[in-house]
N, C-alpha and C positions, 0 to 999 in steps of 0.2 A: 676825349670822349671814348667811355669804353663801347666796344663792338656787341652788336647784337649776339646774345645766347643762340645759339642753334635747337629747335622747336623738333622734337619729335611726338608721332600721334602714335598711340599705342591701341590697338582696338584689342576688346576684351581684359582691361588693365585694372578691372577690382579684385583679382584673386589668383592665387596660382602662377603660373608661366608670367602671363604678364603684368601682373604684378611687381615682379621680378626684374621683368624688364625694363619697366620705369624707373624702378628705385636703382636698378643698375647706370641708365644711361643717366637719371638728375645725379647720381655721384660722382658722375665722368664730365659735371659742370652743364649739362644740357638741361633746358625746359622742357617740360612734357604734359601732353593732353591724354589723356585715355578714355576708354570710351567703356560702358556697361551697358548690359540689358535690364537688369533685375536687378540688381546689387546697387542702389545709388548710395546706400549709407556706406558700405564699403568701398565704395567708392570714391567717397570722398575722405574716409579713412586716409587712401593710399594718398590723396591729395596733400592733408596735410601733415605726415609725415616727408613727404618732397619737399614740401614748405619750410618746414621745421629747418631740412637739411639746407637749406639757404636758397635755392631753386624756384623760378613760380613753374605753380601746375592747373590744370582744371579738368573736371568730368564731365563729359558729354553722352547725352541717349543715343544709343544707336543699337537698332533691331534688324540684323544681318536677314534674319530670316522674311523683312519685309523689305522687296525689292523695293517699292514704292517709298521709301522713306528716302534713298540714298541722297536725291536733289535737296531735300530739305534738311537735311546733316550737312552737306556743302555749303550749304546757305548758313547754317548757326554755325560750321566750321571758319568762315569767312569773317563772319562777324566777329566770334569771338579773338583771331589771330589781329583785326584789330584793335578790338575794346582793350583786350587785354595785355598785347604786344608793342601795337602802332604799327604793323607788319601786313602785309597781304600774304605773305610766302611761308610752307615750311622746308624742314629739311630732309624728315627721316620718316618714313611710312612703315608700321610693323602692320603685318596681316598677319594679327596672333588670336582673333576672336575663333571660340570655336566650341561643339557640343560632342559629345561623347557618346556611344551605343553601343552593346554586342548583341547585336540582333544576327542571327544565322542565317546563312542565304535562303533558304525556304521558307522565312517568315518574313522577309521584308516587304512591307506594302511600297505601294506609288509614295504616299504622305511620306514616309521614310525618307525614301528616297527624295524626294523634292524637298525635303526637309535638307537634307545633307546638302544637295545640289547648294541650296542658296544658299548655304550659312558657310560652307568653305570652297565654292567655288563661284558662283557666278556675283557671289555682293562684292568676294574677293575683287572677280576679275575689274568689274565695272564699279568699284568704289576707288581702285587703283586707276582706271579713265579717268574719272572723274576730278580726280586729285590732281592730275598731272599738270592743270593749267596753274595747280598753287602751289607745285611741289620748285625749288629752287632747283637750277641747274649744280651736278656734283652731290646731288641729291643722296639718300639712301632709300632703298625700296630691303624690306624681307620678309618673305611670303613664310610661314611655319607649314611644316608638313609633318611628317613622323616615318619613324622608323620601319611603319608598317608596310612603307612600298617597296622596301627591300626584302622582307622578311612576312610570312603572313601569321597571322594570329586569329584564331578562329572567329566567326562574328564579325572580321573588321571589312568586310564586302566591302559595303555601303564608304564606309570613311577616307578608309585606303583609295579605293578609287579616284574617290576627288581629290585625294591629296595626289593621286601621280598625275590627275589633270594640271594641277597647283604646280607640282615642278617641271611639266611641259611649258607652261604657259612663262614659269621666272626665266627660262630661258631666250624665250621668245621676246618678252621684255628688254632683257637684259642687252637682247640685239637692235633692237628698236631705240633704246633710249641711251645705247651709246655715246652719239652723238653730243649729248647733251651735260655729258660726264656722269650721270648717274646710273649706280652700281642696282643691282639685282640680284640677290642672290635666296635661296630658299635655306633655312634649317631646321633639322630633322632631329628633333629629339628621339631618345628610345624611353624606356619605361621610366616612367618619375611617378614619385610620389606625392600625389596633391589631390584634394577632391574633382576631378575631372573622371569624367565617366561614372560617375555616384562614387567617387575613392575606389573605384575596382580593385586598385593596387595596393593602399595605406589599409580599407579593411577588410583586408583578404591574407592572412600571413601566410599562408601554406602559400597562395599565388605569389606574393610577393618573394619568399623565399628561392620557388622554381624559379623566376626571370633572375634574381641574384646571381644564379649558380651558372645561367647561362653567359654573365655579362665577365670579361677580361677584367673589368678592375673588381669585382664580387659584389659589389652593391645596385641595387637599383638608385634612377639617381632621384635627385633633388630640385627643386625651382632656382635655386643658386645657382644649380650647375650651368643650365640655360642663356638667364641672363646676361653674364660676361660674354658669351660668344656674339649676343646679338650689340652690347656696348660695344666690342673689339669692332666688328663690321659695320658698324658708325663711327669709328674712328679714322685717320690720316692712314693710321695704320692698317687699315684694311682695305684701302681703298684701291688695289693694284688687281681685287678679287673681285668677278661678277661671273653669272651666270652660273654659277655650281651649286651643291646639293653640300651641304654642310652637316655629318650626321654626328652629335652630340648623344653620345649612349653610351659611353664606358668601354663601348667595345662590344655590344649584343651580337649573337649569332654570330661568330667572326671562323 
């Protein structure tokens, strides 16, 4: 009897980063779920390419920005890892959904802000609770943050904040869910190139050039670049790592 695939859920995995990420980790033989807001054709694009690649996958709704929804994602989460597995359990949690702004400190309203709050930190926090009772022990958790909480970039107030909430909190996890042998760790891309943030970077060549010149290997990166690192830390092979800040940028600001 061959052994069950190992399930990872990818939130925000119709485009960009994670995107990237699913099709990295179904290469690396794992199943995968992801999750969209708006994008459900694209979404199931990324589906059946996993498919294609020998892999089952599926796409699920889920609206970071509505706290209220989380209990009823658990619920067609639960179902589905049935219908579709014969499983109750997964293994790999990516908290990679997320929205983009360069809103300058003197103009950000309340909505702004509570906008940001839920969508990368508190649906994070409490979609991550919520998960725990299906996530398998030796599990993986990876929370995404960005390069911006080491380094500031104008306008990134609002985002940056709740991402260094984002890596207070992986740590805090990571100490908590020791026990249990699963890993937590947060990574931190720096400037890539994808439509995230309205493409700030892809159409802006002058900006994309400055970040270049800034970065040790000279290029802004890629959605390729990402992925592998979040495969690698679902892997046997990464599994000696928890609780760290993992920055993926080529080297920005160094």
């Amino acid at each position: 009897m061959s052994t069950q695939n190992k399930i990872a859920l990818v939130t925000g995995g119709s485009r960009g980063l994670g995107k990237d990420m699913a099709k990295r980790l179904a290469e690396k033989g794992h199943d995968v779920i992801i999750t969209y807001q708006s994008q459900k054709n694209a979404a199931e694009e990324v589906v059946k390419e996993i498919e294609v690649a020998g892999q089952k996958a599926t796409a699920l709704h889920l609206d970071t920005n509505d706290f209220n929804s989380l209990d009823g994602f658990i619920e067609t989460l639960q179902e589905t890892l049935q219908q579709k597995w014969g499983v109750s359990h997964f293994d790999f949690l990516i908290n990679n959904a997320g929205i983009g702004a360069t809103i300058p400190f003197a103009q950000v309203t309340e909505a702004d802000f509570d906008r940001f709050m839920n969508i990368h930190f508190k649906s994070v926090y409490f979609l991550t609770q919520k998960s725990l009772p299906l996530l398998n022990d030796k599990g993986r958790i990876i929370n995404i943050s960005t390069g911006t909480t080491r380094f500031c970039v104008p306008g990134y107030s609002v985002y940056a904040s709740m991402k260094g909430a984002i890596e207070i909190l992986t740590k805090y996890l990571a100490k908590d869910l020791g026990a249990r042998g699963i890993t937590v760790n947060v990574v931190a891309p720096g400037p890539i190139e994808t439509d995230f943030n309205n493409a700030a970077i892809r159409s802006n060549p002058e900006r994309k050039a400055a970040m270049a010149s800034m970065i040790a290997l000279g290029r802004v990166g890629q959605a390729e670049d990402i992925g592998g690192v979040i495969a690698f830390l679902c892997s046997e092979d990464g599994g000696w790592i928890t609780g760290q800040r993992i920055e993926a940028s080529g080297g920005v600001s160094l």
